[in-house]
C-alpha positions as CSV (number, residue, x, y, z in Angstrom):
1,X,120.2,75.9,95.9
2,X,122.7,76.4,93.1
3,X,121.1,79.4,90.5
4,X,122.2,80.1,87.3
5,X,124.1,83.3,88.3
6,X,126.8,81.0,89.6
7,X,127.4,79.4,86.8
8,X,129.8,80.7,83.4
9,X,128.5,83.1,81.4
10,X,126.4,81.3,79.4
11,X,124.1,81.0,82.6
12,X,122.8,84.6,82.2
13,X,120.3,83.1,79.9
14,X,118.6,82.1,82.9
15,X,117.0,84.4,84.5
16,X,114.5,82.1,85.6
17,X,111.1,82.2,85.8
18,X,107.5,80.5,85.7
19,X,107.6,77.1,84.2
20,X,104.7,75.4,84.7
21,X,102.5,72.9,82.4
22,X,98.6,74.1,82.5
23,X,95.8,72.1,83.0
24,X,92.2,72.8,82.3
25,X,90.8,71.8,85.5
26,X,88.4,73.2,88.1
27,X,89.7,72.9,91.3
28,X,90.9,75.9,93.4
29,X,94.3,77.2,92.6
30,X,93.7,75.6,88.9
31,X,92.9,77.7,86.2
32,X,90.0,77.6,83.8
33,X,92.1,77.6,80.5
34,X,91.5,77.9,76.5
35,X,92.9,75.4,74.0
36,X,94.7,77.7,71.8
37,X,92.9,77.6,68.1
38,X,95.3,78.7,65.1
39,X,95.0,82.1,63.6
40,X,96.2,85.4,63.1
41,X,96.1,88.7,64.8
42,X,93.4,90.7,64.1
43,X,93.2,94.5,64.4
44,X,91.0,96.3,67.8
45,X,90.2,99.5,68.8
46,X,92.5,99.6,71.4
47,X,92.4,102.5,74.0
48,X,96.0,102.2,75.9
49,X,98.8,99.7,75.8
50,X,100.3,98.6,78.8
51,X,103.4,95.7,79.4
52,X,104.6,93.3,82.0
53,X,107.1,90.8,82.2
54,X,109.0,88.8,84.5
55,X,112.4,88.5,85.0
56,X,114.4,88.5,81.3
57,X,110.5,89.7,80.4
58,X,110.9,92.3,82.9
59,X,113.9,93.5,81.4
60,X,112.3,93.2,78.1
61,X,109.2,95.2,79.2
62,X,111.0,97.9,80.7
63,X,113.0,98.3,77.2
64,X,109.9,98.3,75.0
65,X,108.0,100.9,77.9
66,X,111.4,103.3,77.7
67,X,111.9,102.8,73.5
68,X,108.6,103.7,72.9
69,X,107.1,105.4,76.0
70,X,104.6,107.5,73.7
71,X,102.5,104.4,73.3
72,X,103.1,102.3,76.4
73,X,101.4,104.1,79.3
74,X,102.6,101.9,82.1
75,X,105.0,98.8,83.2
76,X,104.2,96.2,85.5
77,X,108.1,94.4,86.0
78,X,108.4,91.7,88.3
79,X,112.1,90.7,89.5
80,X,114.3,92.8,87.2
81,X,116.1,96.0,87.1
82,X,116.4,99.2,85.7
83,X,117.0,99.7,82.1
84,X,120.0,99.1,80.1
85,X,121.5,97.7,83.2
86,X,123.6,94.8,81.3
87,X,125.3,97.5,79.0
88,X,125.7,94.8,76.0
89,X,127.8,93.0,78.7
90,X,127.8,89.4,79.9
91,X,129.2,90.1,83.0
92,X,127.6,93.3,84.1
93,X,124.4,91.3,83.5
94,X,125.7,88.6,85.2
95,X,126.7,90.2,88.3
96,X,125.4,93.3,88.3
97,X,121.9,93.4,87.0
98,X,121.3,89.7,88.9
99,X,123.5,89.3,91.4
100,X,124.6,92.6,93.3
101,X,128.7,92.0,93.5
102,X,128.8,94.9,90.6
103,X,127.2,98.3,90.5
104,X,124.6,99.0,88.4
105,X,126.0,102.5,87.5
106,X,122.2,103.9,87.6
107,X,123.3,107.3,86.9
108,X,125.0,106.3,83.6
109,X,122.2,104.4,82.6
110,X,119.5,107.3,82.8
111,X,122.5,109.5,81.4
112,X,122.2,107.2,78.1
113,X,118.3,107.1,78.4
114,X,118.4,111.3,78.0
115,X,121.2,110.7,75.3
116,X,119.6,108.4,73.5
117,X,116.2,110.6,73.5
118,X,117.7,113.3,72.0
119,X,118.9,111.0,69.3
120,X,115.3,109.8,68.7
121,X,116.4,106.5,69.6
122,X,114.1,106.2,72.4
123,X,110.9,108.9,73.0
124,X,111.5,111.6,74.9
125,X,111.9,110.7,78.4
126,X,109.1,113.5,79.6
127,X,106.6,110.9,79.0
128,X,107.7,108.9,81.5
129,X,106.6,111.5,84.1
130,X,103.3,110.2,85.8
131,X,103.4,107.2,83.7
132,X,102.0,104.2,86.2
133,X,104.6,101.4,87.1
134,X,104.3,98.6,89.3
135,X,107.0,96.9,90.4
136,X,107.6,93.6,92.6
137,X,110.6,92.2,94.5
138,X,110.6,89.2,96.6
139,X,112.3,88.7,99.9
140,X,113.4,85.6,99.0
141,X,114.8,86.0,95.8
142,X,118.1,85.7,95.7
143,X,117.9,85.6,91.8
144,X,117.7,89.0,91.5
145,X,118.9,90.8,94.0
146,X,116.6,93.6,96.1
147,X,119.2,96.3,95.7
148,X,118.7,96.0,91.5
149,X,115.0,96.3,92.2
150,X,116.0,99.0,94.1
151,X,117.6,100.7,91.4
152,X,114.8,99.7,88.6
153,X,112.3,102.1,91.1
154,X,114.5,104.6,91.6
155,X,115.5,105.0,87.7
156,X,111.6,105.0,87.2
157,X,111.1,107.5,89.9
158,X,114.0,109.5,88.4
159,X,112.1,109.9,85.1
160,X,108.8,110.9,87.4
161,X,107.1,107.8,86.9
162,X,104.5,107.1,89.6
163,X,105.6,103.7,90.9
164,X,104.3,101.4,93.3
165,X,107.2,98.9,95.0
166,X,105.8,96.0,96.2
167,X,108.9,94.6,98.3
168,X,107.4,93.4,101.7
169,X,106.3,89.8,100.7
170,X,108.4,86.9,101.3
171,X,108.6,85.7,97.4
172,X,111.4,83.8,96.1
173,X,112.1,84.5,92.3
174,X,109.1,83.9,90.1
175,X,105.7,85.3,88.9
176,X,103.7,85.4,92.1
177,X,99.8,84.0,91.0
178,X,97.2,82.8,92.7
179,X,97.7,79.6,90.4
180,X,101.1,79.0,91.2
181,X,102.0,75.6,92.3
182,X,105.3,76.2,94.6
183,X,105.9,77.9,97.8
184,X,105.9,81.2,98.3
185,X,109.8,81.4,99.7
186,X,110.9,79.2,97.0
187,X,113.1,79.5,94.0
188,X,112.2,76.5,92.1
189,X,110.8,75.1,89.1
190,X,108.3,75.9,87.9
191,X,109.0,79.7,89.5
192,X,105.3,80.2,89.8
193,X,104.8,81.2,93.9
194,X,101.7,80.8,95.9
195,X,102.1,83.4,98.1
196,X,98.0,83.8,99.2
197,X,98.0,87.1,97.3
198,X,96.9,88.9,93.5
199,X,99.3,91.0,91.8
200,X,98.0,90.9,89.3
201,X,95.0,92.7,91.0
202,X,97.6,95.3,92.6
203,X,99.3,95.9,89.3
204,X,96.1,95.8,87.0
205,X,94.8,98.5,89.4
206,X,97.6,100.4,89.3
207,X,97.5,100.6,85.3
208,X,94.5,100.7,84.7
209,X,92.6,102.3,87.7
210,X,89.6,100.4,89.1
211,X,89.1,97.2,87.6
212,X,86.3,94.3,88.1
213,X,87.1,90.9,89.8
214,X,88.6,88.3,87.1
215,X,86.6,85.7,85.8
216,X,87.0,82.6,88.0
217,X,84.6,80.8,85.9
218,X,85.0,79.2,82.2
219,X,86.7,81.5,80.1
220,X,84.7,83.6,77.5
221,X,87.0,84.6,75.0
222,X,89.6,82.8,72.1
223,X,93.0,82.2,72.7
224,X,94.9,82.6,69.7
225,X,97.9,80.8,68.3
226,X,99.2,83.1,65.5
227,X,102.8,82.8,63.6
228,X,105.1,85.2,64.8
229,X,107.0,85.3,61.6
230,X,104.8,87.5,60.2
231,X,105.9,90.5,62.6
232,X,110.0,89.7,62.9
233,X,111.8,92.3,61.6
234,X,113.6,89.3,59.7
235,X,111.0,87.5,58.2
236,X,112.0,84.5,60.4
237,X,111.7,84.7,64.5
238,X,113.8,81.7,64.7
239,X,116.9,83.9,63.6
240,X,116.0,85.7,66.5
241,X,116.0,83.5,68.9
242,X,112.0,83.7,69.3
243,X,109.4,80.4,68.9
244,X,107.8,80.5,65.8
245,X,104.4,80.8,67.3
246,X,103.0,83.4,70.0
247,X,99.5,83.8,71.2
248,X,97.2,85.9,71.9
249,X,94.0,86.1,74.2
250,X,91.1,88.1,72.9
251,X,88.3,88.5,75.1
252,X,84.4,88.3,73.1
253,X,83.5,91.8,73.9
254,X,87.0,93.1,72.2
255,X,86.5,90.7,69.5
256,X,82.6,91.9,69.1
257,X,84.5,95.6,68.4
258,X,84.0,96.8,71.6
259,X,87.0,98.9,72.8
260,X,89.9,97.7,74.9
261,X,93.1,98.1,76.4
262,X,96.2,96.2,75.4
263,X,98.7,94.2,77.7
264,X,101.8,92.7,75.9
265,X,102.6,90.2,79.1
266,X,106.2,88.9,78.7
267,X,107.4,85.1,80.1
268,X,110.9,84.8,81.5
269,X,113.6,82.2,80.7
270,X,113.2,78.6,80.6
271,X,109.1,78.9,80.3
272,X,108.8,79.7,76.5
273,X,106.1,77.5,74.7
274,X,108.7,75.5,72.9
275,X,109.9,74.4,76.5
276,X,106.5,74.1,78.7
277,X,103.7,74.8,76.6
278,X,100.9,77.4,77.3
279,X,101.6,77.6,81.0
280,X,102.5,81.1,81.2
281,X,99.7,81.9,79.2
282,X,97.3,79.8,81.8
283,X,98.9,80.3,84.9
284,X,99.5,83.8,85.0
285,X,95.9,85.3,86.3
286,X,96.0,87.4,83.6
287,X,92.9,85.9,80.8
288,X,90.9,85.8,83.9
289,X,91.1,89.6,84.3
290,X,90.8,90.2,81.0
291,X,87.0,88.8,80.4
292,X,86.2,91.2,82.9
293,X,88.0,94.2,82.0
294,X,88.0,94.2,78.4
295,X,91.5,93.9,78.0
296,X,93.7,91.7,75.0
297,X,96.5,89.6,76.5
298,X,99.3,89.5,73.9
299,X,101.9,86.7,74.6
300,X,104.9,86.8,72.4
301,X,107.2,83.8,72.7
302,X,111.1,83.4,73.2
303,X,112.5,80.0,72.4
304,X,116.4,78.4,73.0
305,X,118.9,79.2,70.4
306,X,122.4,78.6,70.2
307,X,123.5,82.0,71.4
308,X,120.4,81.5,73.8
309,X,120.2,78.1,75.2
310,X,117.1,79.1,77.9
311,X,115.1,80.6,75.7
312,X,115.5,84.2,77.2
313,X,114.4,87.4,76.3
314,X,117.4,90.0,74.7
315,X,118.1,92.1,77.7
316,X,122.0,91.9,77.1
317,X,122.9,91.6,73.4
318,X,123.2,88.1,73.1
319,X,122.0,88.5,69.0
320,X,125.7,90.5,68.4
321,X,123.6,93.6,68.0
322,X,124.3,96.7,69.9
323,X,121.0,98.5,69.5
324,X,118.3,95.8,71.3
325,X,117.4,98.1,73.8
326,X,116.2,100.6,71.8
327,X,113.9,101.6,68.9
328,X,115.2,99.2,65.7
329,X,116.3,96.5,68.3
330,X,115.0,93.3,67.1
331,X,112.9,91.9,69.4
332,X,111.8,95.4,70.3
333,X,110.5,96.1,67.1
334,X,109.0,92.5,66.5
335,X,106.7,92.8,69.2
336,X,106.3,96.0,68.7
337,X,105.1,95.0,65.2
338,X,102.8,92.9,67.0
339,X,100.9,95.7,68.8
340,X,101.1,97.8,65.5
341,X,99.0,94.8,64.2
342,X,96.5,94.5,67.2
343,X,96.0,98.6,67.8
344,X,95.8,99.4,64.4
């Protein structure tokens, strides 16, 4: 199968990833869903915030966990690598941080994390030690390769992060869910595997400690479609390549003021709203665990632009700016804006 790393250099905006269209059905491997009701972002007390992402998301997630590791206590990252690994370059992301036919110069790259720390552009890197991780590779991703995985653990483990590699399934490049509609091995639209296993159970765990078994019944809380306008550091996510609407699932004990945890969950390329709807949002086990567990599912939303035609996250400096990865980058600080809003 032909995948977008072969492709010119335009192809690094996909990094591909779950692309699926929900359905609020009841069968097994179908999600209970919420039909999204307009609103905006209210403010929780929120006890921790956590992130995870997938692919570009991954990428994305480990940026916002290293920027601003004072306030996000642990990564989940499924099929990326390790931080700053494009280095504001199309082909080092191309063939380096995807493919494996460049190095990933990981000792440079935690060289500029420590720089950058003692700059103040990120937080110091000493909060990284113990910090939870989970990270997932699969065997058959070809996508991404396992030796840039590799890397993202060991520049985790190099910070002291206490990481958990989950390498030894057979995945091919997607979001591995029990609601995923292709084959485990494959690499295919809609990049949502079926591989008979939770994750998101392994990874929740590993964030959060012990947590209760997800809701497989109707879901109990509000899914929120709020205008992400509001929180780009622009006044307009458009300009940065991001939909104009995100989402937000609030489970009724959090909304009733009880308090909760915070997960910003991060799509990949190709599977923004604008593109496929809400299926990220329905498909990625993710509201079910957070009935149980009292945990808000924040969903911010990339969209297609001309310097972006897939609708990826910024994980190589496709907005002409060289500071994305770090605190003032503007996605980075968008979202973050958006937990700023929901953590008070």
């Amino acid at each position: 199968m032909r995948t977008p790393w072969k492709t010119a250099a335009a192809a690094v905006a996909v990094l591909v990833t779950v692309a699926l269209t929900g359905t609020p059905a009841h069968a097994a491997g179908t999600p209970y869903t919420k039909t999204p009701v307009a609103g905006a972002l209210g403010t929780y007390p929120v006890s921790a915030v956590y992130v995870a992402g997938v692919s570009s998301g991954g990428y994305l997630a480990t940026q916002l966990q290293v920027a601003y590791s004072a306030r996000i206590r642990g990564a989940a990252i499924f099929a990326a690598g390790p931080y700053y690994c494009a280095q504001n370059n199309v082909a080092q992301a191309l063939y380096g941080c995807g493919d494996n036919l460049y190095p990933t110069h990981l000792p440079a790259l935690e060289t500029y994390t420590r720089t950058w720390a003692s700059y103040g552009w990120v937080d110091g890197v000493g909060n990284l030690a113990g910090q939870p991780v989970y990270v997932q590779h699969g065997g058959s991703d070809g996508t991404v390769k396992k030796s840039v995985s590799d890397d993202l653990v060991g520049y985790y483990r190099d910070f002291g992060a206490n990481v958990q590699y989950d390498a030894g399934g057979s995945a091919g490049h997607g979001w591995v869910t029990p609601y995923g509609t292709v084959g485990c091995t494959a690499t295919a639209s809609p990049y949502l595997n079926d591989c008979g296993t939770d994750p998101q159970g392994s990874f929740l765990t590993r964030l959060l400690g012990a947590v209760q078994p997800p809701n497989t019944g109707p879901l109990g809380g509000t899914l929120i479609r709020f205008g992400q306008d509001t929180y780009a550091v622009n006044g307009w996510a458009a300009g940065l390549s991001m939909d104009a609407s995100g989402f937000a699932y609030v489970p009724a004990a959090c909304a009733a003021g009880t308090t909760c945890r915070l997960l910003v969950a991060l799509h990949g390329c190709a599977q923004g709203y604008a593109k496929v709807g809400t299926a990220f949002v329905d498909r990625a086990n993710l509201n079910q665990y957070a009935d149980t567990n009292r945990l808000i599912v924040l969903y911010p939303q990339a969209t297609a632009s001309a310097v972006n035609p897939n609708g990826c996250w910024d994980w190589w400096g496709y907005l002409g700016a060289t500071n994305y990865p770090v605190k003032g980058g503007a996605q980075v600080e968008t979202v973050m804006n958006m937990v700023r809003r929901l953590d008070g």
